[in-house]
C-alpha positions as CSV (number, residue, x, y, z in Angstrom):
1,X,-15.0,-12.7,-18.6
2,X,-12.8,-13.0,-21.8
3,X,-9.5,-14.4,-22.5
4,X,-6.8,-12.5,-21.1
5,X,-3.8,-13.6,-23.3
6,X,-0.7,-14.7,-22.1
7,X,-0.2,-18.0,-19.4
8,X,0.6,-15.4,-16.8
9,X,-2.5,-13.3,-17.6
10,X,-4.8,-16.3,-18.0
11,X,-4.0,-17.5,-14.0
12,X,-5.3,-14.1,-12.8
13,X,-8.7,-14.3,-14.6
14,X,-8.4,-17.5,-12.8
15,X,-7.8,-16.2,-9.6
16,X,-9.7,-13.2,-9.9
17,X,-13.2,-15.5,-9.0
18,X,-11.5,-17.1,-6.3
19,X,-10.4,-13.9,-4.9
20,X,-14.2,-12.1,-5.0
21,X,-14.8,-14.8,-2.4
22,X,-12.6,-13.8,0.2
23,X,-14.0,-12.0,2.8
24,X,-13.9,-8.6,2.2
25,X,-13.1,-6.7,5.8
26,X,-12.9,-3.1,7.0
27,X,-10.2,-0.9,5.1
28,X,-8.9,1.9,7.1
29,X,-9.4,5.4,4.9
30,X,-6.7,8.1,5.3
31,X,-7.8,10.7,2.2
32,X,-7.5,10.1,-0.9
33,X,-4.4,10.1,-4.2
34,X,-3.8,12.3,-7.3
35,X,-1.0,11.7,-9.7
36,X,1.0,14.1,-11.9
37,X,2.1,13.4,-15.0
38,X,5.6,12.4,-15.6
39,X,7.7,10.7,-17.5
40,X,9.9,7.3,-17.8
41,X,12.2,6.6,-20.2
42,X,10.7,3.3,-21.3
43,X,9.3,-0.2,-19.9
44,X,11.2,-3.1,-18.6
45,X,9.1,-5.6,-20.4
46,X,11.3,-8.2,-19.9
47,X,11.8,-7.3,-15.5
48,X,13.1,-10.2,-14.3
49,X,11.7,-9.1,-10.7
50,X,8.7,-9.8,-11.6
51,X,6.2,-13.0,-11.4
52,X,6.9,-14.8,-14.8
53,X,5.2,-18.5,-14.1
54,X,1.1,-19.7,-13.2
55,X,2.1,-20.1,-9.3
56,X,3.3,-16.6,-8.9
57,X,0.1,-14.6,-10.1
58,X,-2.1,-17.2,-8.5
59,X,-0.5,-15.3,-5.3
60,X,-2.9,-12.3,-6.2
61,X,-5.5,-14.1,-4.9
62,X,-4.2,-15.2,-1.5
63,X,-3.5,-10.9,-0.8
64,X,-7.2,-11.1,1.8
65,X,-6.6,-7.3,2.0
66,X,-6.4,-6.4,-1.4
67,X,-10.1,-6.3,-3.4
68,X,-10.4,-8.6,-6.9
69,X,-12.9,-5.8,-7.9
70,X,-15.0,-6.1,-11.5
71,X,-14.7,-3.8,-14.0
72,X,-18.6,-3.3,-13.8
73,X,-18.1,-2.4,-9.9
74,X,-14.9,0.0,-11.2
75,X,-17.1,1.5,-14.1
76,X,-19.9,2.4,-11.4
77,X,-17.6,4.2,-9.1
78,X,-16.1,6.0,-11.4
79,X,-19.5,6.9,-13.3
80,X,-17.6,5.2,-16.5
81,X,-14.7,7.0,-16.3
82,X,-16.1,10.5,-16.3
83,X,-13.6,13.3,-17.9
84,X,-14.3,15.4,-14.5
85,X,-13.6,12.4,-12.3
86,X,-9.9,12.5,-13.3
87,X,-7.1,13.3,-11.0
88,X,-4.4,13.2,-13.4
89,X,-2.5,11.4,-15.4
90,X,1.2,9.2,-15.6
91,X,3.0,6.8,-17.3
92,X,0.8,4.4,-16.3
93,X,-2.2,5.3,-17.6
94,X,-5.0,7.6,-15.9
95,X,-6.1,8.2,-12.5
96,X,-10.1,8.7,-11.5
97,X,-11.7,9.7,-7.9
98,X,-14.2,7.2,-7.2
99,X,-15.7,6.1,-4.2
100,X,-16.6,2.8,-2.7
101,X,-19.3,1.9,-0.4
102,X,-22.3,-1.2,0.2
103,X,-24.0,-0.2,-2.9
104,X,-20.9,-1.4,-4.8
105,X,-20.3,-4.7,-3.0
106,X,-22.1,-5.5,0.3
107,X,-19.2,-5.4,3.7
108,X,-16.8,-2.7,2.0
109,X,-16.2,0.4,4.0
110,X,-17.4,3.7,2.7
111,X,-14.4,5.4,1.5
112,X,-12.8,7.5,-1.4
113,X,-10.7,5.6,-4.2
114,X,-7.8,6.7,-6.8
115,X,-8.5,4.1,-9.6
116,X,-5.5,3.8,-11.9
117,X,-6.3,2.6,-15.2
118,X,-3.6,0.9,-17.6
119,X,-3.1,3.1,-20.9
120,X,-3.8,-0.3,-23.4
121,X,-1.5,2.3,-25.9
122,X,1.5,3.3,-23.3
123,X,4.8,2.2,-22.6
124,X,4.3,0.3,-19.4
125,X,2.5,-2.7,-19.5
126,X,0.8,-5.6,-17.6
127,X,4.3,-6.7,-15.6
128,X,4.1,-3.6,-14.1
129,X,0.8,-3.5,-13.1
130,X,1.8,-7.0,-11.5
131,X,4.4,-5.9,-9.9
132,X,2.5,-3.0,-7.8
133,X,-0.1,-5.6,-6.9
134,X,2.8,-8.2,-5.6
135,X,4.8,-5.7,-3.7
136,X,1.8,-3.6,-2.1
137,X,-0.5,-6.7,-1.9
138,X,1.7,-7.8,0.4
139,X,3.5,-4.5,2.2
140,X,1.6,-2.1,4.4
141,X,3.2,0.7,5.8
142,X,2.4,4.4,7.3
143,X,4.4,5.7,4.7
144,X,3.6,3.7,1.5
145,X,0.1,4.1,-0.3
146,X,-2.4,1.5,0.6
147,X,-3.5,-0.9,-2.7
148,X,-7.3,-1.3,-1.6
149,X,-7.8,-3.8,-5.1
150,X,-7.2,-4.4,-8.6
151,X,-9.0,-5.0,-11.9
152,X,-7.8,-7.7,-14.5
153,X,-10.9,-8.2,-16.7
154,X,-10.4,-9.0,-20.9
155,X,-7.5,-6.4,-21.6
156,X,-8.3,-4.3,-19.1
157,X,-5.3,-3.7,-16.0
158,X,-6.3,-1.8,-12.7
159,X,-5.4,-0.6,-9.9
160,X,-7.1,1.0,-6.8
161,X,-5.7,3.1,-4.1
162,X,-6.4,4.9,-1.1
163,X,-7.2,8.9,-2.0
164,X,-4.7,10.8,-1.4
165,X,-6.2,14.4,-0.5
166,X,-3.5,16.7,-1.3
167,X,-1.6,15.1,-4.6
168,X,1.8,15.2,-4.9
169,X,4.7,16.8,-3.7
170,X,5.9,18.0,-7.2
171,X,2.6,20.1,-7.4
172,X,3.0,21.4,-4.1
173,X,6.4,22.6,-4.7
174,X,6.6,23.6,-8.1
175,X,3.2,24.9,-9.1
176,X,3.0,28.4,-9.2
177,X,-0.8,28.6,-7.6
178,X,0.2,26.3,-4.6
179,X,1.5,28.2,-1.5
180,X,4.9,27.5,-0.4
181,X,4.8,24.6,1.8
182,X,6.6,25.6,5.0
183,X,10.3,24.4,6.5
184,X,8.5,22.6,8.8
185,X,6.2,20.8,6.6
186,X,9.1,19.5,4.1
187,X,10.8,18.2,6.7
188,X,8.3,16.3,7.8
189,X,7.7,15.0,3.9
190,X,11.5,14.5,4.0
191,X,11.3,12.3,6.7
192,X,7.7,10.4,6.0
193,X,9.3,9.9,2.9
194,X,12.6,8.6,4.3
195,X,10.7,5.9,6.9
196,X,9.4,4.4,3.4
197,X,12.2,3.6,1.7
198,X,13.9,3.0,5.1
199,X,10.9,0.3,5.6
200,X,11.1,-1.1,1.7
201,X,15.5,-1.7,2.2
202,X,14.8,-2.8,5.7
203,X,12.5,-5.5,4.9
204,X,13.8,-9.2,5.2
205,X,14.1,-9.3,1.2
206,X,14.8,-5.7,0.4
207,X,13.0,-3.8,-1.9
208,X,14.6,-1.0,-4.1
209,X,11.8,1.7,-5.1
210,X,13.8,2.0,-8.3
211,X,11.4,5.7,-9.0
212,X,11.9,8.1,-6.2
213,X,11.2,11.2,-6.9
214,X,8.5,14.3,-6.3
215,X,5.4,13.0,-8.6
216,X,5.5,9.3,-6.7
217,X,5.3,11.3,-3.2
218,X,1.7,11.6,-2.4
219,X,0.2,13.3,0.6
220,X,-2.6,13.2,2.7
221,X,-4.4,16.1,4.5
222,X,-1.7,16.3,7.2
223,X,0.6,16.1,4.5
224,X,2.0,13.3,5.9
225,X,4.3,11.7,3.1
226,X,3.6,8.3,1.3
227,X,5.3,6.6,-1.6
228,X,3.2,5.7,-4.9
229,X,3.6,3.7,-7.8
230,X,5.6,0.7,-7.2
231,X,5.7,-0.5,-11.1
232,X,9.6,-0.5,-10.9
233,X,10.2,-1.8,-7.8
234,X,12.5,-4.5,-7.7
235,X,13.9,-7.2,-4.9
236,X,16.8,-6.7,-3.7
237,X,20.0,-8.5,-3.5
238,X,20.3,-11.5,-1.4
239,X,22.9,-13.2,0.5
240,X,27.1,-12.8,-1.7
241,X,25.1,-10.6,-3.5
242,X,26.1,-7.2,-3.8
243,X,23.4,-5.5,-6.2
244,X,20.8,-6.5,-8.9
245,X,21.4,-6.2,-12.5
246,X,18.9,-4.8,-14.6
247,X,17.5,-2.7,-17.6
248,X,18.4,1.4,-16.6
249,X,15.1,2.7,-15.9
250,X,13.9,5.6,-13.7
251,X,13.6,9.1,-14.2
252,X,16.4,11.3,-15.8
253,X,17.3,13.9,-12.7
254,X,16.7,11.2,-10.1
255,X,18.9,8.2,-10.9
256,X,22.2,7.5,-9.5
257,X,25.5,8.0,-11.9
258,X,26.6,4.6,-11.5
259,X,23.4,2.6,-11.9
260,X,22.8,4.7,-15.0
261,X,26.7,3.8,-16.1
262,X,26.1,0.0,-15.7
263,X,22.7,-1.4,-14.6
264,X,23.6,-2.0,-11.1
265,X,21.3,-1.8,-8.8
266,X,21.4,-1.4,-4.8
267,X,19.4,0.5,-2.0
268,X,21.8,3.2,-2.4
269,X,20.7,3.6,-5.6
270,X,17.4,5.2,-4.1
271,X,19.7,7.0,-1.5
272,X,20.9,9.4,-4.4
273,X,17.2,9.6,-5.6
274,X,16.3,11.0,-2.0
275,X,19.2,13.4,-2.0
276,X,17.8,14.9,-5.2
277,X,13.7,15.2,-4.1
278,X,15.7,16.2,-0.4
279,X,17.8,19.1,-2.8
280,X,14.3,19.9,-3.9
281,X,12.8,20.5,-0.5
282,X,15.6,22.7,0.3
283,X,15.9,25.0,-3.0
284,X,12.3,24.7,-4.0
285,X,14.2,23.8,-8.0
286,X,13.4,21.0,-9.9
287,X,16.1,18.5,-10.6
288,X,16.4,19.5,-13.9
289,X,14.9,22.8,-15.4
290,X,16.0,24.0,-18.4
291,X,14.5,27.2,-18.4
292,X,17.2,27.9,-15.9
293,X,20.8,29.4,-17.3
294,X,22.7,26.5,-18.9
295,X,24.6,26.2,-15.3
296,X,21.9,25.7,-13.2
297,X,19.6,23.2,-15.5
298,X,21.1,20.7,-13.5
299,X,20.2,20.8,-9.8
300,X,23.0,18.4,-8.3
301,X,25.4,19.7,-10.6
302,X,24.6,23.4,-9.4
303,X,23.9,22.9,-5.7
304,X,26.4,20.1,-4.6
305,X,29.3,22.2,-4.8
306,X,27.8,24.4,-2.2
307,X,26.5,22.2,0.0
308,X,29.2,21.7,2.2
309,X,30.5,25.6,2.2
310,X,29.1,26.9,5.0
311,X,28.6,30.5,4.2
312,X,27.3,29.1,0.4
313,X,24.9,26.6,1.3
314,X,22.4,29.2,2.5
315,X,22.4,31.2,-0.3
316,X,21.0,28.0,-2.4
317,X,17.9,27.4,0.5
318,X,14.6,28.4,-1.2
319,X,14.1,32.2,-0.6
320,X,10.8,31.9,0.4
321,X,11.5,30.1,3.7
322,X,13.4,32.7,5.2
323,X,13.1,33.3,8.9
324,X,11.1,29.8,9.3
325,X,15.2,27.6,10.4
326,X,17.8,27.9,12.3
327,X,20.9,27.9,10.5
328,X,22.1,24.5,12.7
329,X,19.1,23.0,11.2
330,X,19.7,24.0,7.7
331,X,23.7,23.0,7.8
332,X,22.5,19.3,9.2
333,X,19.6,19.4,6.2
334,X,22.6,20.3,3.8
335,X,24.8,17.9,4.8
336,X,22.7,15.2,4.9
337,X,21.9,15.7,0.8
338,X,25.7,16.5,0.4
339,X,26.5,12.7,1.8
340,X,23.2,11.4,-0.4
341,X,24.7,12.6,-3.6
342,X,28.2,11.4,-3.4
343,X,29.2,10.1,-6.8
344,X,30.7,7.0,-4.5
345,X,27.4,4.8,-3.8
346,X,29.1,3.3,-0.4
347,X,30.0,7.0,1.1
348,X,26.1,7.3,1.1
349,X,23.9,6.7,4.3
350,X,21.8,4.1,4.6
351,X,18.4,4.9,4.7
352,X,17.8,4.0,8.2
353,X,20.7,6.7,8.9
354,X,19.0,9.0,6.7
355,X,15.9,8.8,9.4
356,X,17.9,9.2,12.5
357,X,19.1,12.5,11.0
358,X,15.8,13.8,9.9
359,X,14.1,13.3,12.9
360,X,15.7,16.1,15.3
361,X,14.5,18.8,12.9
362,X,11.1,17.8,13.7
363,X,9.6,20.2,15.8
364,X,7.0,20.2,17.7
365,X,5.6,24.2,16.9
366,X,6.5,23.8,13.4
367,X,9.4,25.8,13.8
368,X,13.2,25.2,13.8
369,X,13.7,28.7,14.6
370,X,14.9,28.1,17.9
371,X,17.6,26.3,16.8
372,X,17.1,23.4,19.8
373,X,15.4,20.9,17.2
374,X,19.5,19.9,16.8
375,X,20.9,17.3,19.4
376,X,24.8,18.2,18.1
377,X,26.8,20.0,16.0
378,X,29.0,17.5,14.6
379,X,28.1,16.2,11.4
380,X,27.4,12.7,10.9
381,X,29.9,10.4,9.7
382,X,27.9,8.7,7.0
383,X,30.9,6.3,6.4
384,X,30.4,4.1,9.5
385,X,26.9,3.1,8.1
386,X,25.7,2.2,11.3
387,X,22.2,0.1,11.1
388,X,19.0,1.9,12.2
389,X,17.9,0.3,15.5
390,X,15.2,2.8,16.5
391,X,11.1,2.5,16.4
392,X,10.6,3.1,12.9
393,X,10.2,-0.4,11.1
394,X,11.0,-3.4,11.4
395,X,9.9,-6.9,9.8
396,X,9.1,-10.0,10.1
397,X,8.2,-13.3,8.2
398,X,4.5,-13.8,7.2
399,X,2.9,-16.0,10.0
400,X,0.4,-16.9,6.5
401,X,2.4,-19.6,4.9
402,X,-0.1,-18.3,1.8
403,X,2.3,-15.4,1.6
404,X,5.4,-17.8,1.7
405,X,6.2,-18.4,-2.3
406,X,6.4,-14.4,-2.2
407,X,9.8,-12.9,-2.8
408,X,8.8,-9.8,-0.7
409,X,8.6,-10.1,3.0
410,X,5.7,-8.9,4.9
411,X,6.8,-6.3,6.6
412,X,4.8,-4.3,10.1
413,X,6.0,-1.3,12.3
414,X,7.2,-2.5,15.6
């Protein structure tokens, strides 16, 4: 194995033979991850989130469920990086199927792979590839894809996921060939996608997604919801601390007005970003589409307005769901995106808020038709921000004190 550069980079070669002899144990498989392309505007190379010094990337190798695999073992799986193996491609680099089983590595669990393979020529770099393998090397969730390993060989950075079967929700919702996904079903991506971030804010060092949007929200084959690509995550404030301060990075469309306006980051931040991909589920738009007449490029700027008029808000629901919700469950879906878009970050819910709402439009027949999915008619009062105390997440500190010089707490469902 070669020289990998830098001090940082040099302590995960290092690592990366100590961690081959951990025992490798049985990864549970939920299918598999694709990845649209999509843009950033450019890399935080200097992210101050992220490990900087020999003791922090020495973590990698204490992750025992996360796979030091070689690039040989990587090469094989993906029959060198075949042209027809790829899923697609992001701002990270390109994403290949692959599959893993004994004959790459004796005591791995037959299952299908997404490997992720740094673009040496892109914008985002080795921090970011760190970061993903700090913040989902340590935190496993239903609702956050599952880091099975990672590569650092030479110059080469990867990463390997579960397989997500059915991509991601932007092709689901915006591709013309793809069959309109049902009320039922975004509200159940709404709110798989909701327990995620409410499980990343929740956690006893939050974490801010920081890139919340339709492309980083993969499914499975029960289209159950899971957030992707954790290169701009950052750690949340702590203690007096009453946001983060940081390079403006994201996706235009997605981020908040005021962290745009000054850097400032807080777990409402991603709030706004839900509201948007949560405007997207209802309207079937993209955030921004400039094929659109110059008033309706912008999707918050166009829909807002109407979200809290009651006889305009349906005339803004995607046409194509008609007859599939009750017009109590599409006023309560309304209003929740009207209170995640305020241009005031603390008139937003919290996330664990955002939950409570979504779940009473679950229904069991995949139908709000009824109209009895809704427990009440008054709308929430976001402004009380009351804390989540249900069964969704809940954390606690790592009984490993391996995991202990971590900034990122490990985190479990109760």
């Amino acid at each position: 194995m070669g020289n990998c550069g830098t001090r940082e980079e040099n302590a995960v070669v290092a690592a990366h033979a100590q961690a081959q002899q951990l025992q490798m144990f049985q990864l549970p498989v939920k299918n598999a991850l694709a990845e649209k392309k999509h843009n950033r505007t450019f890399s935080d190379i200097s992210d101050p989130s992220t490990p900087r010094n020999f003791e922090d990337s020495r973590n990698i190798a204490i992750y025992t469920n996360v796979i030091s695999f070689t690039l040989f073992e990587l090469e094989t799986i993906t029959k060198s990086f075949r042209p027809d193996y790829v899923l697609g491609e992001g701002g990270f680099g390109t994403v290949y199927k692959g599959y893993i089983d004994e004959n790459v590595r004796v005591g791995l669990k037959s299952l299908p792979v997404a490997v992720k393979v740094l673009n040496k020529d892109g914008h985002q770099g080795h921090r970011e590839w760190l970061t993903e393998v700090n913040f989902l090397g340590q935190l496993r969730h239903p609702n956050l894809v599952k880091l099975i390993g990672y590569c650092c060989e030479d110059d080469h950075r990867l990463l390997v996921y579960e397989f997500m079967f059915r991509g991601s929700l932007e092709n689901h919702l915006f591709r013309k060939t793809a069959a309109p996904l049902s009320w039922a079903t975004r509200m159940s991506i709404a709110l798989g996608a909701a327990k995620g971030l409410a499980f990343l804010h929740n956690a006893e060092r939050p974490v801010i997604y920081r890139d919340f949007k339709t492309s980083n929200i993969l499914l499975d084959s029960d289209y159950t919801a899971k957030l992707s690509d954790f290169g701009l995550a950052k750690a949340g404030p702590q203690g007096d601390e009453t946001h983060v301060s940081t390079r403006v990075m994201g996706t235009y469309g997605y981020a908040a007005p005021e962290y745009v306006m000054t850097g400032h980051l807080t777990a409402r931040s991603d709030v706004y970003s839900f509201g948007v991909v949560l405007l997207e589920l209802l309207t079937g738009r993209r955030s921004v589409d400039k094929t659109r007449p110059s008033k309706e490029q912008s999707l918050v700027d166009w829909a807002r307005p109407k979200l809290n008029d009651k006889r305009k808000m349906l005339q803004i629901i995607d046409p194509r769901l008609e007859g599939q919700y009750s017009v109590r469950a599409a006023q309560k879906a309304c209003s929740l995106a009207y209170y995640c878009l305020s241009q005031n970050p603390k008139a937003r819910p919290l996330m664990s808020d955002v939950v409570e709402t979504l779940e009473p439009l679950q229904s069991s027949n995949g139908s709000e038709s009824s109209g009895h999915a809704l427990v009440s008619d008054r709308l929430p009062d976001y402004r009380m921000h009351r804390r989540f105390t249900g069964n969704v997440v809940g954390c606690r500190a790592s009984p490993s004190p391996k995991c202990s010089p971590s900034p990122v707490a490990a985190c479990r469902v109760r």
